[in-house]
FIKEDREN-810947 format. One line per 10 residues: their letters; for each residue x, y, z of C-alpha. Coordinates in steps of 0.05 Angstrom, whole numbers, plus 5000, padded with zeros to 4 digits. Example, Ala and Ser with C-alpha at 12.3 -4.5 7.8 and 13.67 -1.06 7.14 Angstrom:
as> 5246/4910/5156; 5273/4979/5143
This chain:
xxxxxxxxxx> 7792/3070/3523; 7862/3089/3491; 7853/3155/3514; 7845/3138/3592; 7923/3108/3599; 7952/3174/3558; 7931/3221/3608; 7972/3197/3678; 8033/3185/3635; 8031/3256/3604
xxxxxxxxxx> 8028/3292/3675; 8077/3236/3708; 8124/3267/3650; 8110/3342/3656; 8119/3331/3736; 8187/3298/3716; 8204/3360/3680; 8185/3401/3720; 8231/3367/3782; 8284/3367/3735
xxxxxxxxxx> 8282/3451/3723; 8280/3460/3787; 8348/3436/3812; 8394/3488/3787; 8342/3538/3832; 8351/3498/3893; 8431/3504/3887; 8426/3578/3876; 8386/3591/3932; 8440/3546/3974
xxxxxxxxxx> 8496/3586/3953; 8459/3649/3965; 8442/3625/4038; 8517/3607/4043; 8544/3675/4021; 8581/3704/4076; 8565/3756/4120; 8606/3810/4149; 8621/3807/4217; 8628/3873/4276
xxxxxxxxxx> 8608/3934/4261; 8573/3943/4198; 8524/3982/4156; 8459/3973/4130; 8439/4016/4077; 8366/4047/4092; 8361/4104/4033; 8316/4090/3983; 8351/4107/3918; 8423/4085/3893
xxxxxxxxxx> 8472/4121/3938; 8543/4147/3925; 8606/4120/3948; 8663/4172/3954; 8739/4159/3969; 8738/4204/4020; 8688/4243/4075; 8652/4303/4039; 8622/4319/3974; 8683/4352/3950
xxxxxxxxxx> 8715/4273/3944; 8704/4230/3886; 8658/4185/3875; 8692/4120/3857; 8616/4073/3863; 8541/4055/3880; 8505/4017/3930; 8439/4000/3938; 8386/4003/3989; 8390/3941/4031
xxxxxxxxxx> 8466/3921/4029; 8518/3910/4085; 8584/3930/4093; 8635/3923/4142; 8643/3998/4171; 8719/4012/4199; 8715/4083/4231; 8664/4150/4228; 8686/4222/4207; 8703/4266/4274
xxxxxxxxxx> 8650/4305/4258; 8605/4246/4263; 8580/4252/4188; 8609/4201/4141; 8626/4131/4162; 8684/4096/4129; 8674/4025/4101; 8706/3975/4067; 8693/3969/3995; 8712/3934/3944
xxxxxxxxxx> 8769/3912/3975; 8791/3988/3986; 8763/4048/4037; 8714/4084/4016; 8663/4135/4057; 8587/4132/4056; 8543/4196/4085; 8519/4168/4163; 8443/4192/4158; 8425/4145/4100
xxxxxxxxxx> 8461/4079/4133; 8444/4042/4197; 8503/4027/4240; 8501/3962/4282; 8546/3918/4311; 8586/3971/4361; 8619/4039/4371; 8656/4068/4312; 8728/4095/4325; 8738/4167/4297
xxxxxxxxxx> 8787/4160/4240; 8823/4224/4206; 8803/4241/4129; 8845/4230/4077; 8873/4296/4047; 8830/4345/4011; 8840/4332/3942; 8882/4387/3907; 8843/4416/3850; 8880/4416/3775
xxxxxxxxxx> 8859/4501/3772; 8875/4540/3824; 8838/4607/3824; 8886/4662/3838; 8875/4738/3833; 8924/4784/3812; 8938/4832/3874; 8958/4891/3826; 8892/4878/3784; 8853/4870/3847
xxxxxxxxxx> 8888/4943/3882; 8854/4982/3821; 8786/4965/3839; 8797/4974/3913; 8761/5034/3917; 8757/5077/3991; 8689/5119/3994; 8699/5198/3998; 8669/5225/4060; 8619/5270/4044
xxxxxxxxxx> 8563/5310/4084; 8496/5271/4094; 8433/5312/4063; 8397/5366/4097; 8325/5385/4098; 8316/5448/4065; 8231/5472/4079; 8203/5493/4015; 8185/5569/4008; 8120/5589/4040
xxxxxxxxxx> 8057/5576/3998; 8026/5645/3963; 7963/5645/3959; 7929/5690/3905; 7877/5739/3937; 7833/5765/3884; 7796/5843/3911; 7728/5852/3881; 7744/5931/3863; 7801/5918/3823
xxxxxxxxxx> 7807/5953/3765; 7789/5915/3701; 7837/5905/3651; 7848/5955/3597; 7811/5951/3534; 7843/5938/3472; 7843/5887/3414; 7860/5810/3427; 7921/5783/3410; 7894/5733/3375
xxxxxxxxxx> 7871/5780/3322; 7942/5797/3307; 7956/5727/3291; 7896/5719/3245; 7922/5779/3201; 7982/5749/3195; 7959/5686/3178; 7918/5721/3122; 7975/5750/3085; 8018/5695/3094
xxxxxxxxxx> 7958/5668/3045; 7964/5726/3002; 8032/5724/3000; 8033/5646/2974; 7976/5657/2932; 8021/5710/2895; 8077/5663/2895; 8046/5608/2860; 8007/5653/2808; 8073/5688/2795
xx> 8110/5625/2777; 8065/5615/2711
């Protein structure tokens, strides 16, 4: 019978606890619905990844931060050639590409770019260096056809004489051959 009274108080407490955790949540989610929102024209990211910010319109500008799919910004102007949109960020302008954002809100006014930025190397070429490779092509005479000589073809007559009778050539080389043996044969027994 002890056991029946233990049992309501333990999950009056736990419910208790429970209430209690929860509080801090409920102000979060009050402040969160109470954060302010920009007002006019703004942006809505719609690109999936993490997206570049750049301080100015082209790829060529830094990139001074992130943002992430989802967020809003207030959007002050649009490149004149329509493809970056200038925002405010971070209390500071910054330019966003225009196909991965959502403009609503209004009409963008066409704002000028900031300068280029200079780069810290300048390539140069040296015009002296660069007038001994310049190089004009000598005019010459485009190739010809030449025709090949007529083909010859070898008639052979049936009565031609036969050729002259006489001993091989190759015989010649076989004599030699044989006292070239002779000859080292003598050699090597003369040595002894």
């Amino acid at each position: 019978m002890k056991r029946n009274w233990f049992n309501p108080i333990v999950i009056l407490l736990g419910a208790l606890v429970a209430g209690l955790a929860m509080l801090p949540l409920a102000g979060q989610a009050e402040a969160y619905q109470d954060a302010p929102t920009p007002s006019g024209v703004v942006i809505t990211v719609t690109y999936t990844d993490p997206m570049n910010v750049r301080n100015g319109p082209g790829t060529f500008y830094d990139i001074i931060g992130q943002i992430f799919p989802g967020d809003v910004f207030p959007a002050t102007g649009i490149s004149p050639g329509r493809e970056w949109i200038q925002i405010s960020f971070e209390g500071g302008i910054a330019w966003v590409y225009a196909s991965y954002v959502a403009v609503s809100g209004g009409e963008l006014q066409v704002v000028e770019a900031p300068p280029t930025p200079t780069p810290l190397i300048t390539n140069t070429v040296d015009p002296t260096l660069a007038a001994q490779f310049h190089l004009t092509p000598t005019v010459t005479r485009l190739p010809t056809f030449t025709p090949p000589p007529p083909m010859i073809e070898p008639s052979f007559d049936e009565g031609a004489p036969a050729p002259a009778a006489g001993v091989p050539s190759g015989y010649f080389i076989i004599i030699l051959g044989v006292f070239g043996l002779i000859g080292l044969a003598f050699s090597f027994a003369s040595r002894r």
